[in-house]
Structure formats: C-alpha cells, structure tokens
C-alpha positions in Angstrom: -85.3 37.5 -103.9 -82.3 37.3 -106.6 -79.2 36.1 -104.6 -75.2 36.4 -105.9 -73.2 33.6 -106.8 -70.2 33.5 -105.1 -67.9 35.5 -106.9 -70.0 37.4 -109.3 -69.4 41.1 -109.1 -72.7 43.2 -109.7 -72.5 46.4 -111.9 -74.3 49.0 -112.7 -75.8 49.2 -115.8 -76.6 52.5 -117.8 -80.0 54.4 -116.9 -79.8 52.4 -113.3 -79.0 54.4 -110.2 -77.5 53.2 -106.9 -78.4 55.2 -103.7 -75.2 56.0 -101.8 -75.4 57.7 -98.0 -72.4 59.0 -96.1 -70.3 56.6 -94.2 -69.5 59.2 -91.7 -70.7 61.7 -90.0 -69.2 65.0 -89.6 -69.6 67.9 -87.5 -71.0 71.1 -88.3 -67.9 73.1 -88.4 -66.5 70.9 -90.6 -69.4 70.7 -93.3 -69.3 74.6 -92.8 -65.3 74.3 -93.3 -65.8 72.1 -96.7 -68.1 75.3 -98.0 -65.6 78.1 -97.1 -62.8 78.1 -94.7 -63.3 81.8 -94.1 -67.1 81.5 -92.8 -65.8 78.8 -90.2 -63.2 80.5 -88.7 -66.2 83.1 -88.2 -68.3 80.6 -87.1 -66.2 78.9 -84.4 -66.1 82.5 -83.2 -69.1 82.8 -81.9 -71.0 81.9 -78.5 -74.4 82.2 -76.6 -77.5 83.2 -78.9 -75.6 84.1 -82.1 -74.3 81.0 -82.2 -77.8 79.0 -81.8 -79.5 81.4 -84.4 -76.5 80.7 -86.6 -76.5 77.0 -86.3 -80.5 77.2 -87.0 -80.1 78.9 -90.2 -77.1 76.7 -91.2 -78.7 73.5 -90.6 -81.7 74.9 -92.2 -79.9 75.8 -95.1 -78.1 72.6 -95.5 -81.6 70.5 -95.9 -82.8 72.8 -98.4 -80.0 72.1 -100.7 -79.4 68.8 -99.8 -83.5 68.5 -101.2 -82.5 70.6 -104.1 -79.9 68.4 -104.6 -77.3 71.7 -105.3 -74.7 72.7 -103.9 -74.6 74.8 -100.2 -73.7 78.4 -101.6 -70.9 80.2 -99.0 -72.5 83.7 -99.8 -75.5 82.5 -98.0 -73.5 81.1 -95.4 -72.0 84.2 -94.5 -75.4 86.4 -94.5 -76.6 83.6 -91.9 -73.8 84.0 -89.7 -74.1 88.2 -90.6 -77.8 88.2 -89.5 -77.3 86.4 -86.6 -74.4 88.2 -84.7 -77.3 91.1 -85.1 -79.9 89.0 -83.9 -81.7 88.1 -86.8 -83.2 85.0 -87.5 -83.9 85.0 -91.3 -85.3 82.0 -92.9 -88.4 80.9 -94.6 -90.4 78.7 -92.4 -92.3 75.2 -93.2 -95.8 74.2 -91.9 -93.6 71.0 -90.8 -90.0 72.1 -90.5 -88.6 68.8 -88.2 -90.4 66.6 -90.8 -89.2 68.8 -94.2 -85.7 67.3 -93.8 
C-alpha cells in the first residue's frame, strides 16, 4: 500500500482516470428540472397513478443513460410524462431490472 508524504499533492497523469460520484443527492424534480424546466413544471403537476407511472419511466430512463454514459434527452422526458397521464406505461423491460442499475 503506497502512502503520501505529508504535503505531496497527487495528480493525475494523462491516460489515468479518477472515478468521481456525486457529493449530493438530489431529488427527482430537480434532476428532471436540470433536463428541462418545462417538463418539471408538468411533472410536479401530477398525482395518484400518473405520477407513479411517470416516476417509473423517469427513473428508468435515468439508469439507461447514466449506463450509456449520454446525456438524459428532454424529448423523451416529455413522451414519459405524455404516456403516463394516459396510462401508459412504455418502457423496455430487463430480465433483472432492480439489479440493471
């Protein structure tokens, strides 16, 4: 196990990569409000089932990009919320969804 001296700074050197995870956790109106303010306002709209099918297919959407490593795209944000205030629950299921993420 290679320990610091006191005072040495360590630096990343090129081709090496650090891992970094979020210091804080947000809620999911927020993370919705960081894609697209208008999709949140119509997400903090709704209640009862849509809101459950919504939240699904948000969270849902969320892992897949984050293991894609892209960006969330707002388009598919708003046919999630769209589908679910008619009832829909659209989304491509995983033979292991709780251990995909």
């Amino acid at each position: 196990m290679l320990q610091k001296k006191q005072g040495e700074k360590s630096q990343i050197k090129e081709g090496e990569y650090k891992v970094a995870t979020a210091a804080k956790q947000i809620t999911l109106q927020d993370r919705i409000l960081q894609i697209d303010h208008i999709q949140a306002r119509r997400f903090a709209k709704l209640s009862g089932a849509p809101m459950e099918i919504a939240t699904e297919g948000i969270i849902r959407h969320l892992r897949a990009c984050a293991r894609m490593d892209v960006n969330p795209d707002a388009s598919a944000v708003r046919e999630i919320i769209d589908d679910a205030l008619n009832g829909r629950r659209v989304f491509a299921e995983t033979s292991n969804d709780l251990l995909a993420a």
